[in-house]
N, C-alpha and C positions, 0 to 999 in steps of 0.2 A: 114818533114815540108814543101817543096816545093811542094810534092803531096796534101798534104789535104790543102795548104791555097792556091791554083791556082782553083784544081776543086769543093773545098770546095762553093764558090762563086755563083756554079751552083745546087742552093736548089734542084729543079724541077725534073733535070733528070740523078744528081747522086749518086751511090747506097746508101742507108744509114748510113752504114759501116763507110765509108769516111768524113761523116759530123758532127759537134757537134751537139748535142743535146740537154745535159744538166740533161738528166731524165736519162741515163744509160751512162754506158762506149762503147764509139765506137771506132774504129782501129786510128781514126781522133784524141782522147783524151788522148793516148799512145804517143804522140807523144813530148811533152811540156814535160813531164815525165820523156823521156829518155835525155832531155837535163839536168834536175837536176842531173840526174844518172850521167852522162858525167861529171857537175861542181864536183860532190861528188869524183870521181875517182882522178880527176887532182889536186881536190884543194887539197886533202890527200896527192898527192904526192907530189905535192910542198910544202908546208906547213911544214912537216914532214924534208923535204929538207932543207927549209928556218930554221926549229928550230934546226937543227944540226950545222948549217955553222953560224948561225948569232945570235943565242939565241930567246929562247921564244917572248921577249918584242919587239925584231926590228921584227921580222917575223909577230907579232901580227899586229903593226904599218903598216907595207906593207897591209898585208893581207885588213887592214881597209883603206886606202887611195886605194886601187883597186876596193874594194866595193860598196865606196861611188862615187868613177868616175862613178861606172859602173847603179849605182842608178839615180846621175842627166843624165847620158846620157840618161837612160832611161825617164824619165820626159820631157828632150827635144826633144827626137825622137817621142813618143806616143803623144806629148803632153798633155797638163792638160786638165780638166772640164773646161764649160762653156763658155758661148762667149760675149762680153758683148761692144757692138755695139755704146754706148754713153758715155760719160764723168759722167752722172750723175749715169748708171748703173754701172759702176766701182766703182765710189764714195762710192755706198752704199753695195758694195760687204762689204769693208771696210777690214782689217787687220785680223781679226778674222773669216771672211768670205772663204778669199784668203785659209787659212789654213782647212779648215775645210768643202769646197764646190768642191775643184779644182783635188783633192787628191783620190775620191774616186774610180772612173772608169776607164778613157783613163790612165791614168799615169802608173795602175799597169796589165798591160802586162807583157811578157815571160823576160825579160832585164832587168826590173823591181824586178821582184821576185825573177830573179836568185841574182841580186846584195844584194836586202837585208838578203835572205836566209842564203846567202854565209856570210852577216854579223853575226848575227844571230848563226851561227856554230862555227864561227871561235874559241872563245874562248876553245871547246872540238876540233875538227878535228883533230890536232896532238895528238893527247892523245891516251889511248889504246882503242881498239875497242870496250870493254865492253862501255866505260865513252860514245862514241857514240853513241852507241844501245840505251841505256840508254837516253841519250837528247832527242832522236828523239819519245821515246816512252811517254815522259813526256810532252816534244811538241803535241805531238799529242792528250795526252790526255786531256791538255790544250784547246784546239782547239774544244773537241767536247763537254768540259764545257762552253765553250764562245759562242757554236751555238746554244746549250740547252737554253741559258740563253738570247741571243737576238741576235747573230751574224747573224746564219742563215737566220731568217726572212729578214735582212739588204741584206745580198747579195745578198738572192734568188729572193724572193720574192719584196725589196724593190722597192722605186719610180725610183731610177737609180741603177740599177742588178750591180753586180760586176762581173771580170774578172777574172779567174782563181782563185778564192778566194777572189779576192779582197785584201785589204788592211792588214786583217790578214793572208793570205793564205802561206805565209813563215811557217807557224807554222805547216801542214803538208805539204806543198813541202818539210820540213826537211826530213822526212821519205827516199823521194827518194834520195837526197846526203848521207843519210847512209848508204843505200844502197848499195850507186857508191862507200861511203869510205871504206866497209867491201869488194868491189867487186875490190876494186885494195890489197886489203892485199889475197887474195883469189889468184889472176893472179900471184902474185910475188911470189907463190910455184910452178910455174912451169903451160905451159895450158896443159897438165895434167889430175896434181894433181887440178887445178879450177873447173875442168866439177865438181863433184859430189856435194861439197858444193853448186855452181851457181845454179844447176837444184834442189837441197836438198831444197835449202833457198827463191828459187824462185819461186817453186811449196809451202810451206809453207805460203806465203806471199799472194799469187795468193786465197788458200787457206780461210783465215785469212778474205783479203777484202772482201770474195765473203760472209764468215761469218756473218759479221758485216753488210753487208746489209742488211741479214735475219732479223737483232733483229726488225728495223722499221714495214710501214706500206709494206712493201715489201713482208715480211715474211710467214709463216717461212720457204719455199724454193722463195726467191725473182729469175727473172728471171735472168740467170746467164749472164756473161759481155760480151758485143756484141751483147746483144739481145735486143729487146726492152722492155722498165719498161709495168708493166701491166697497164689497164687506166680502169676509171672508165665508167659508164651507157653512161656519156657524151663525150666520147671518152678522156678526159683530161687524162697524166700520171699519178700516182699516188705515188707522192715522199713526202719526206721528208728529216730532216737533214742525216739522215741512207744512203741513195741513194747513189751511187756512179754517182758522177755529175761534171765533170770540173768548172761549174761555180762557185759551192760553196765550192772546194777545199776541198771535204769529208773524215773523214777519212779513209772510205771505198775504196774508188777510189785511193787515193796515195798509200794504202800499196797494192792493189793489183796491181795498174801499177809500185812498188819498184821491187816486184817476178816479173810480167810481162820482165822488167827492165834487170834481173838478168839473166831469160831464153835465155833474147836474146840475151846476151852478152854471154853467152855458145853456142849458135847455130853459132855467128862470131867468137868464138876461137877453133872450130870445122873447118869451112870451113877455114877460114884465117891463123891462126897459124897453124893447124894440116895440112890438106890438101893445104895449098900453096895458093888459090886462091884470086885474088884481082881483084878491080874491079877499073878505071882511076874515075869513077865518085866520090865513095866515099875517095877515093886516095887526090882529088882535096878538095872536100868538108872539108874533115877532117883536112887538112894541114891548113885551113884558116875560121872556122865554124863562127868565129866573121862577119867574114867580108859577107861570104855567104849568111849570114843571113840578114844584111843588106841591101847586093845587091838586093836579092830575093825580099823584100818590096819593092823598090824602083825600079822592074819593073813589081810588083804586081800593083804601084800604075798608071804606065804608059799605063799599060794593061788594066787598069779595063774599062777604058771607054768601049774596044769594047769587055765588056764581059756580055752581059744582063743575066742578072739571071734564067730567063725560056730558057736559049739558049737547042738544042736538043745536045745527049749526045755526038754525033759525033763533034758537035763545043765545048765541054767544055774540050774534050779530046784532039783537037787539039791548043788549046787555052793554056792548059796545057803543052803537050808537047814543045810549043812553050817559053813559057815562063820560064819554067825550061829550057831550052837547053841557052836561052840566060842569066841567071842567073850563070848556070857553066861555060859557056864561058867568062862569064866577071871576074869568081872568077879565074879560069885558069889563063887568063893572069895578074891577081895581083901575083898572087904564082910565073909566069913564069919572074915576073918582078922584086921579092923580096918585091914585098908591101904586109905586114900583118898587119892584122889591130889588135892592141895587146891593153890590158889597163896594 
């Protein structure tokens, strides 16, 4: 996340890879992804936790009071739509407005998504694994009846695009916390016994989205993820709701960043559990990712002045490294100091 939103900024001169696009999956749109993966993993274990020690209905209760914090936080950190400069254009936003203007784009960001996601699941998450599977796959397919039917046009296409889905995009961000939920019941036989299931269900997965892109105008070998969509006479990409697209929260794109997701947490229970290896960065990061994540915007937003958009790739990469380093140091000493920032 610190790498693709610092040098993501510098359109111009870095590599493609690295930046959203929107028309295909790039290394940049893996990234939001594996944070649901992450929520799927902990909320399972706690949850699971919380319904043993305290019963269903208070775990439920918790679960929903952490949610909803984690929802207005997010509305107040991204803030809402629109701006409205007089007394008289407020006036006429009116009550009906407020709800229905302010909601659609700044608000639902990565904080956002995960909060209502995480709502959203709660009722299956402690259950067996099939009842999961199962949500996520009826969520999903919810999702690509509501884009058939008008959603799509709205997010993609419409007068204000939406942000990682937008407003319904909870409904395949599911996909990836089932993911993380079936990849922590996977881990607790042993890392192992995890390797074959992770790389089994996550080349499956990888598989599946890369499928479902073929059915569109993509097809029927669309170009595969990390590479760029095909474009038409006019140089335009040539997508649809099929496409695997962060912005429209596809359901192409979630199930194969769920396998992507699943890969990669076998390649760190390879190098970290098995062979010993650890690294102070994700050591710090990982111990306080609420707060990291925070920090990170907030000297993204310090930085940006001296960050022009056509900068050449030598200042994007310094500007980069610059401002990750000051991002881990500030999250260091919260950890060094006992401050976590927890909902």
């Amino acid at each position: 996340m610190f790498l693709v939103n610092f040098i993501g900024r510098f359109k111009e001169s870095t590599p493609p890879i690295l930046l959203h696009h929107n028309t295909y999956c790039s290394y940049a749109d893996v990234i939001m992804p594996h944070f649901l993966f992450a929520v799927g993993m902990a909320l399972r274990l706690v949850m699971v936790r919380q319904v043993e020690r305290s019963g269903y209905s208070a775990a439920m209760q918790r679960g929903v009071r952490r949610s909803l914090g984690l929802i207005v936080f997010g509305f107040v950190f991204y803030t809402l739509d629109g701006e409205y400069k007089t007394w008289a254009s407020l006036q006429e936003l009116g009550i009906k407005g407020f709800f229905t203007e302010s909601f659609f784009r700044e608000p639902f960001q990565a904080l956002t998504h995960i909060g209502v996601t995480s709502l959203w699941v709660l009722p299956v998450i402690a259950l067996r694994l099939r009842w999961i599977v199962l949500f996520a796959v009826l969520s999903g397919l919810l999702h690509l009846a509501l884009s058939h039917a008008f959603w799509y046009d709205m997010v993609y296409n419409g007068e204000s695009k939406g942000i990682d889905g937008g407003v319904l995009g909870f409904l395949t961000w599911t996909i990836c916390v089932a993911a993380g939920a079936a990849a922590y019941e996977f881990r607790m036989k042993g890392a192992r016994e995890c390797l074959q299931p992770l790389f089994l269900w996550g080349a499956v997965l990888m598989l599946l989205g890369y499928g479902i892109s073929c059915i569109g105008v993509g097809g029927p070998l669309a170009p595969p993820p990390f590479w760029p969509a095909a474009t038409d006479a006019a140089g335009n990409a040539i997508v649809d709701m099929w496409t695997m697209s962060q912005r429209a929260g596809s359901l192409s794109y979630l199930t194969f960043a769920a396998g992507f997701s699943l890969v990669t947490l076998a390649f760190f229970v390879v190098i970290s559990d098995l062979k010993s290896f650890r690294l102070g960065l994700f050591t710090d990061l990982g111990q306080n990712a609420f707060a990291a994540y925070v920090i990170h915007l907030m000297v993204m937003n310090a930085w940006s002045a001296f960050g022009p958009r056509d900068a050449p790739l030598w200042y994007a990469v310094a500007f980069t490294i610059s401002g990750c380093a000051l991002a881990w140091a500030a999250t260091r000493w919260c950890n060094q100091r006992g401050l976590f920032f927890r909902l």
